[in-house]
C-alpha positions, 0 to 999 in steps of 0.5 A: 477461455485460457491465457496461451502461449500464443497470447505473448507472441505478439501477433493476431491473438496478442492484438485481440487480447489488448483490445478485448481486456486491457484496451476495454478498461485501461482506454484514455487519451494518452494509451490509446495512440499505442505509440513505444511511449507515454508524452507526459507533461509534468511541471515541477519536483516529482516522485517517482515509485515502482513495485511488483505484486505476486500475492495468492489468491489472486482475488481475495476478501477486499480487494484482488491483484489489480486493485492491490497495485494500484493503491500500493503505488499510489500509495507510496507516492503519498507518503512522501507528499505527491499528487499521483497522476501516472501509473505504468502496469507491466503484466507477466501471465501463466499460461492457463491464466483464465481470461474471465479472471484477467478481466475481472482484475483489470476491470478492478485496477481501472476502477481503483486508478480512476477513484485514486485520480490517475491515469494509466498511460502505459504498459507491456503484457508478456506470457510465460510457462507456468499454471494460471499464475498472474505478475504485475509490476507497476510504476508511479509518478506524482508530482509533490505541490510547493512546499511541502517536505515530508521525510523521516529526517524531519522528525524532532522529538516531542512529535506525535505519531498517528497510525490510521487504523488497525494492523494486521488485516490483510495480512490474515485475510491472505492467510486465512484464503490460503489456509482456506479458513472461513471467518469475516476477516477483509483485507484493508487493501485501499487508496490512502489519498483521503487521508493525505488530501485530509492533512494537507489541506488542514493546514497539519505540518506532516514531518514524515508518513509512511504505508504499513506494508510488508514488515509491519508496524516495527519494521517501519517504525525503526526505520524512521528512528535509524534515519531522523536519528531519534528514539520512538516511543510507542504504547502497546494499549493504544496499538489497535487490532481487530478482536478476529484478527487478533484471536487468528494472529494468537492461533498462528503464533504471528505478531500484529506489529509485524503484519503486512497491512495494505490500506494503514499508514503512519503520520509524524506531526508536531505535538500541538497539531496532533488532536487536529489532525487525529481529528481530520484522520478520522473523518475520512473513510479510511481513517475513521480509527485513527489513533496516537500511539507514540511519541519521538524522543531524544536518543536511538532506537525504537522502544514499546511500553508494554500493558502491564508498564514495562519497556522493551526493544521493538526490533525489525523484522528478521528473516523470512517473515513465514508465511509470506503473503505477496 
């Protein structure tokens, strides 16, 4: 069965739609009483997040839309030191959207918000023209424990910079489905909340963090330079990339710094507290390759030493950034 447009008008066929997918896995306390709006009790500062996924395919090596949004906005929430506790899912169908598929991604969503802690207490569903395409648009709040202040302002040169794992995967997985491509490459797509939980409860004074998305490494990273005011020092032979991902990034002409990622992040810490937290980072399921791959410095901007010893400018992003993957 297909998404139609009388799906979205709000009447017999939307009600059954609601029960049979998105009440069926999004069922809880707070969505249940299907009142204009989520009560919420929240005490103290918060972070708040919002973000909307389009990638194609839908479903993909790894992961697929639902679990995508959630550890996207979980994931933002954070990096800036929150505990996330509510999420909001708006839904934008095509027509032709096959039920069984919506289903399946829902299904994955609620799966993903149930390990990632949260709670989904609202949503809204619209249908649209169009060929089987799928929208989600998702919000987060998370509230941040006393205390903590974690912001690229806080950055001091001699800091360390720690980045979870390796770049580019999914960014080449999504490449690869649509390119239709058969290698072993998955999406690193997942919720980074053991790695945070990790860091914080070592007692590690996180200055700043941020999620590799869309942009890649580089265009995080000068970022963080424009706003602390300082200079980043990387060392290219410490930046790692899967050999497959690396040898399909060669073949398209694209640079792994400059790939989307979905499950890495970078961490700022103070240089005495780097092994210690190198070492909580990598014992966590999604940190097990975590690296040092630079430093904060006096100055401006954000340089890499290359292999062979030289030293060049690191620059964000330009442009489209072709082929775009969400």
């Amino acid at each position: 069965m297909k998404i139609t447009m009388a799906h979205g008008s709000g009447g017999k066929t939307s009600a059954e739609l609601m029960s049979s997918v998105f009440g069926k896995h999004f069922k809880n306390s707070v969505l249940d009483k299907m009142e204009d709006a989520a009560v919420l009790e929240i005490n103290g500062k918060i972070a708040f997040s919002t973000d909307s996924f389009v990638v194609t395919p839908l479903i993909f090596k790894g992961g697929d839309i639902g679990k995508l949004c959630v550890c996207g906005t979980v994931n933002d929430l954070l990096m800036m030191g929150a505990e996330p506790k509510y999420i909001t899912c708006g839904f934008i169908l095509e027509e032709g959207l096959e039920i069984e598929v919506l289903d399946k991604i829902v299904s994955s969503m609620a799966a993903q918000a149930r390990e990632a802690g949260v709670t989904i207490v609202a949503g809204d569903t619209k249908v649209v023209e169009g060929s089987g395409g799928l929208y989600i648009n998702t919000s987060g709040i998370g509230v941040i424990p006393e205390g903590r202040d974690v912001s690229a302002a806080n950055c001091q040169p001699g800091d360390k910079i720690l980045l979870s794992g390796n770049l580019g995967d999914h960014h080449a997985c999504i490449l690869s489905a649509r390119m239709e491509i058969e290698n072993g490459i998955k999406s690193d797509c997942g919720c980074l909340k053991d790695i945070t939980d990790a860091l914080f409860s070592g007692g590690i004074q996180v200055k700043t963090m941020r999620d590799v998305t869309r942009g890649g490494l580089g265009t995080i990273l000068n970022e963080i330079a424009d706003t602390s005011g300082c200079r980043i020092n990387l060392l290219e032979e410490a930046i790692p990339v899967d050999e497959e991902v690396r040898g399909f990034a060669d073949i398209l002409g694209l640079d792994p710094l400059y790939m989307g990622n979905e499950g890495k992040m970078i961490a700022v810490v103070p240089a005495e507290q780097a092994e210690r937290a190198l070492e909580l980072t990598r014992g966590t399921e999604h940190g097990k390759a975590a690296v040092v791959i630079g430093e904060i410095a006096q100055g401006s901007g954000t340089y890499i030493t290359t292999r062979l010893g030289g030293s060049r400018v690191l620059d964000v992003l330009y442009g489209e950034g072709l082929p775009r993957i969400c």
